[in-house]
C-alpha positions in Angstrom: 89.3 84.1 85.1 85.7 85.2 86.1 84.0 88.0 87.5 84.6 90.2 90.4 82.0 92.6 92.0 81.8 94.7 88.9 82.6 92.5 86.3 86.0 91.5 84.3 84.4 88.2 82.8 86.9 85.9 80.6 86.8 82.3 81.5 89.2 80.7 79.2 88.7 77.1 77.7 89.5 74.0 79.6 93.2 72.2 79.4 93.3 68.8 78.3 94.8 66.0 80.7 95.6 67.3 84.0 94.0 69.8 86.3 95.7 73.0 84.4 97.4 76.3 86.1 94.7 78.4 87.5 96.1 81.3 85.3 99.1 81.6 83.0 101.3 84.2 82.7 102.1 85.4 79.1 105.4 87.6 78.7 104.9 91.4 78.0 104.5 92.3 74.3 108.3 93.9 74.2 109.8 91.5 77.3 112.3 89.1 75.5 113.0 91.7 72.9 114.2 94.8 75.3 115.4 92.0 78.3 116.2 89.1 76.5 114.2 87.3 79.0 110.5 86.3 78.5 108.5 87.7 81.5 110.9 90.0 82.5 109.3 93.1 80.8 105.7 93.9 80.6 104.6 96.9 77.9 108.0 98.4 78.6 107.6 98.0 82.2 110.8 95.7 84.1 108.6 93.3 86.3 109.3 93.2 89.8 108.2 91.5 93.4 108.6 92.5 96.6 108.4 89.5 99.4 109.3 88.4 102.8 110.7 85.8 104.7 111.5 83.8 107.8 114.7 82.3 109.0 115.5 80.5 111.8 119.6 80.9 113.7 120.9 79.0 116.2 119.6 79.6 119.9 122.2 80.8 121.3 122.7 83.7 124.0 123.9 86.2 121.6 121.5 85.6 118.6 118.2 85.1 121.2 119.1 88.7 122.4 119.2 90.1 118.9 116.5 88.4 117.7 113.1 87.6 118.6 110.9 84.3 117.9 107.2 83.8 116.6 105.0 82.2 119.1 102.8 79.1 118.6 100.1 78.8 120.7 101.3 81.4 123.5 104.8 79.2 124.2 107.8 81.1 122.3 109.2 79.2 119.1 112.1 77.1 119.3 114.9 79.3 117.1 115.3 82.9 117.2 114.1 84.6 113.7 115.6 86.8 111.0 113.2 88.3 108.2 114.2 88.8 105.1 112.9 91.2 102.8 113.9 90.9 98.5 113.2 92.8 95.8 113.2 90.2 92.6 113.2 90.5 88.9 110.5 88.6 87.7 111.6 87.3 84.4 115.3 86.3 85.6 114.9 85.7 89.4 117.4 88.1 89.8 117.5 89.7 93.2 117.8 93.9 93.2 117.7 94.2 96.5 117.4 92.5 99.7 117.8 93.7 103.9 117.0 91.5 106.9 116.1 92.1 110.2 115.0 90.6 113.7 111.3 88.6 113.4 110.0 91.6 115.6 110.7 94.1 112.8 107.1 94.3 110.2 107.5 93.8 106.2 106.4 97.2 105.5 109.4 98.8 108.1 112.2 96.5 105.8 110.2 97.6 102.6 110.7 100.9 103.0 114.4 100.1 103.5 114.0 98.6 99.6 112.8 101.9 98.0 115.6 103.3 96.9 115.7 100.3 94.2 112.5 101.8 92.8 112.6 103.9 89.4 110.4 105.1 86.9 110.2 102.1 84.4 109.3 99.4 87.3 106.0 97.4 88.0 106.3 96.6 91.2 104.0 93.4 92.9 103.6 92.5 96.3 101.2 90.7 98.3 98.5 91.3 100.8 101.1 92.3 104.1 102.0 95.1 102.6 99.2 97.9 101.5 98.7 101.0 103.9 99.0 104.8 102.6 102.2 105.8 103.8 104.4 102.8 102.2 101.7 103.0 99.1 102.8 107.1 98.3 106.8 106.4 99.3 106.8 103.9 97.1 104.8 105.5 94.3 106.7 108.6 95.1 109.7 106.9 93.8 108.0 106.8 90.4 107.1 102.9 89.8 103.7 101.5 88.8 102.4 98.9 91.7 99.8 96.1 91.7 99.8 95.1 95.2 96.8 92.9 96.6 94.8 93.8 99.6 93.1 91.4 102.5 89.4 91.2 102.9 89.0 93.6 105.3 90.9 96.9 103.5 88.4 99.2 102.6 87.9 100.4 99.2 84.9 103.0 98.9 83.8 102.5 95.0 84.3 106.0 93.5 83.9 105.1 89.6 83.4 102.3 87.9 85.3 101.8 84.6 84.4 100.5 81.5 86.1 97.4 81.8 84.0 96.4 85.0 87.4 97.8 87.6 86.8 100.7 89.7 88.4 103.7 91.0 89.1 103.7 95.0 91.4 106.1 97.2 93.3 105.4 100.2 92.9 107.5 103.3 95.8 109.1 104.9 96.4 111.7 107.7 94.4 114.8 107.7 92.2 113.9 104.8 95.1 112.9 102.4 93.6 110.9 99.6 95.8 108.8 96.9 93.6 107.4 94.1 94.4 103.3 93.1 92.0 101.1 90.7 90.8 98.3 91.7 90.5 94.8 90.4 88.5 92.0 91.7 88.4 88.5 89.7 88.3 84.6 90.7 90.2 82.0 89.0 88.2 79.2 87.3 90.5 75.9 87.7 89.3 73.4 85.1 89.5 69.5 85.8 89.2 67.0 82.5 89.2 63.4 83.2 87.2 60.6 82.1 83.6 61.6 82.8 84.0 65.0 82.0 85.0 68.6 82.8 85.0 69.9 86.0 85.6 73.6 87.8 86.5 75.0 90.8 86.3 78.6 91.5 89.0 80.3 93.5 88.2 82.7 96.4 88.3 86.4 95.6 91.3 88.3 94.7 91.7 92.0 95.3 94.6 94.2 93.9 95.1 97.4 93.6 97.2 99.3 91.1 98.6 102.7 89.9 97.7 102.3 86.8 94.1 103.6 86.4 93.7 103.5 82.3 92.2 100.0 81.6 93.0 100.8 77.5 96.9 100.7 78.2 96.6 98.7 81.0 93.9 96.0 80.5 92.6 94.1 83.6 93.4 90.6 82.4 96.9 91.4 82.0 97.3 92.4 85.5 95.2 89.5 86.9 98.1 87.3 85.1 100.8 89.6 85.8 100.5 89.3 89.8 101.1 85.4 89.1 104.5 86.3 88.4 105.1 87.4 92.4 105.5 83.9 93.2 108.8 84.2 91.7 109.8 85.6 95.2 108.9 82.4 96.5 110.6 80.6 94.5 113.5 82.6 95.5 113.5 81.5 98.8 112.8 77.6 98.5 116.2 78.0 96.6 117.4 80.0 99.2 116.6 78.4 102.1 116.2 75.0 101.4 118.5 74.1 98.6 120.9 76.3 99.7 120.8 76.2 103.3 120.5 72.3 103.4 117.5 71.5 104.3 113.0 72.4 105.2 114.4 72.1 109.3 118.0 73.3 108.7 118.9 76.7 110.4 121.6 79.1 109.8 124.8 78.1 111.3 126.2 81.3 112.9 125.7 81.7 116.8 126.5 85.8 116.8 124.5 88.3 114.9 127.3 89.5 113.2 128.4 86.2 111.8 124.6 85.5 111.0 124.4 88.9 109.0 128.0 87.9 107.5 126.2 84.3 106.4 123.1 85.8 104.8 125.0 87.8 102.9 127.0 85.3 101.4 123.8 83.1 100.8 122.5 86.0 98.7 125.7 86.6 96.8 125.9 83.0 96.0 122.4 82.6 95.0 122.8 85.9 92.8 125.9 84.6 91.3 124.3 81.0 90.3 121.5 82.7 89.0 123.9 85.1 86.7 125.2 81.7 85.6 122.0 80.3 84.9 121.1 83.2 83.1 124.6 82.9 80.9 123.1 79.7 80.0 119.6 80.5 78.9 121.1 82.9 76.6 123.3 80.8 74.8 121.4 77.9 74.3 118.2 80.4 73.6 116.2 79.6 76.1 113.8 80.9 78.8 115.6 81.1 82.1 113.1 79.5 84.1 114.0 76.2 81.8 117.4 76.1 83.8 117.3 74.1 87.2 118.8 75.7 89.8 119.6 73.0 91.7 120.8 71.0 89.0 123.1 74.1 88.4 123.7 74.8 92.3 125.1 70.7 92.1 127.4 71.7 88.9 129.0 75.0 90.5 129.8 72.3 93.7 131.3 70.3 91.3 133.5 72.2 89.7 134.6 73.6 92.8 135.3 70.6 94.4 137.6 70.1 91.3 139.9 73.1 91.2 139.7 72.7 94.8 140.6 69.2 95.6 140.7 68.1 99.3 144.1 68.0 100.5 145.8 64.3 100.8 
């Protein structure tokens, strides 16, 4: 990890072999002790990601006039769109919250539909669709540390720079409302070792933003690998949506918004429930729970529901 504008230099060693992970994520000094689930904890904070996705449902006259489609190029999409919006557990993939809507409706409008799974206690991580004041101080307001990251083009007025080379910013609001954030800017440094040599490539510029304005009890570093751990979301969603569902090009199969609501809801419950029984497993056999595959253990509950529930003669 190198340098942003105002400093944060650590470049760590080379991997041997392969090209290595651009950063690593270590689990939080108390995680597997007060979750029993490395990652899920980070200095008594529960880990969590907030992320968004698209869904495509049969075109038909009821779900096109419920739901909306992206456009490509000025010509309308093929399948009308849901979005869904989760709220994950990092360390366990669990999901603590989730609501959906029509492609029309924004991230932030669905995330504030998610707050009320915010507490005190929570670090909250979510990418760069979803900074502005208002969602920023509801969620805040709420009482849960956030690192969220921010595009290019969000301004961030330098008001103090730390010790640790972050800086302290504000956020306008209406009528001269201010909120302060810190602010953390770093590249990753991706290290190549083959035969004639090592080799680096530097990653573009990263941006987050954060609550938590003491660098002592909440070192830069630590954040810069924390936010790796928002993937989970995504990783969430391949399950969801592609081992699940069926398929990269399958849709949903319901042809009323109703019955589509009715079949997310079941995909969720399904995916939460596989994930408890993944998590069953990790415990037991004293293991991480990102060791356990989910679609190796999606393909065992099939099984073993095909065999109670053996197709009739």
């Amino acid at each position: 990890m190198a340098a942003g504008r105002h400093g944060l230099t650590d470049v760590g060693p080379p991997a041997s072999g392969a090209r290595s992970a651009p950063v690593v994520v270590r689990p939080g000094r108390r995680g597997e002790r007060e979750s029993g689930h490395p990652g899920a904890f980070w200095r008594g904070l529960r880990l969590a990601s907030l992320d968004g996705s698209l869904l495509d449902v049969p075109d038909s006259e009821a779900n096109a006039a419920a739901y909306t489609r992206a456009s490509n190029g000025g010509r309308p999409g093929p399948y009308p769109q849901v979005r869904l919006l989760a709220l994950v557990e990092c360390g366990t993939k669990a999901m603590i919250g989730a609501v959906f809507d029509s492609f029309a409706v924004g991230e932030r409008t669905l995330a504030r539909r998610l707050l009320v799974h915010l507490h005190t206690g929570m670090l909250v991580m979510a990418d760069r669709g979803f900074p502005a004041f208002g969602l920023w101080q509801a969620a805040a307001d709420r009482g849960a540390q956030l690192l969220w990251r921010v595009s290019d083009s969000f301004t961030l007025p330098v008001d103090h720079v730390l010790s640790d080379g972050t800086y302290l910013s504000h956020l306008n609001g209406p009528r001269g409302a201010r909120i302060t954030v810190r602010v953390i800017e770093y590249t990753v440094l991706t290290t190549t070792l083959d035969k004639d040599g090592a080799s680096g490539e530097t990653s573009e510029l990263f941006c987050l933003i954060t609550t938590l304005l003491d660098p002592a009890s909440a070192p830069a570093r630590e954040l810069a690998e924390l936010y790796t751990a928002r993937w989970t979301s995504e990783t969430i969603f391949k399950h969801i949506k592609i081992e699940q569902r069926g398929g990269r090009t399958a849709t949903l199969r319901s042809n009323s918004p109703a019955m589509v609501e009715q079949e997310l809801w079941a995909m969720l419950c399904v995916y939460q429930a596989l994930h408890q029984l993944a998590a069953d497993s990790a415990h037991r056999a004293h293991l991480p729970v990102s060791h356990i595959s989910f679609k190796q253990t999606l393909a065992a509950a099939r099984r073993s529901v095909g065999a109670d529930f053996p197709l009739a003669s």
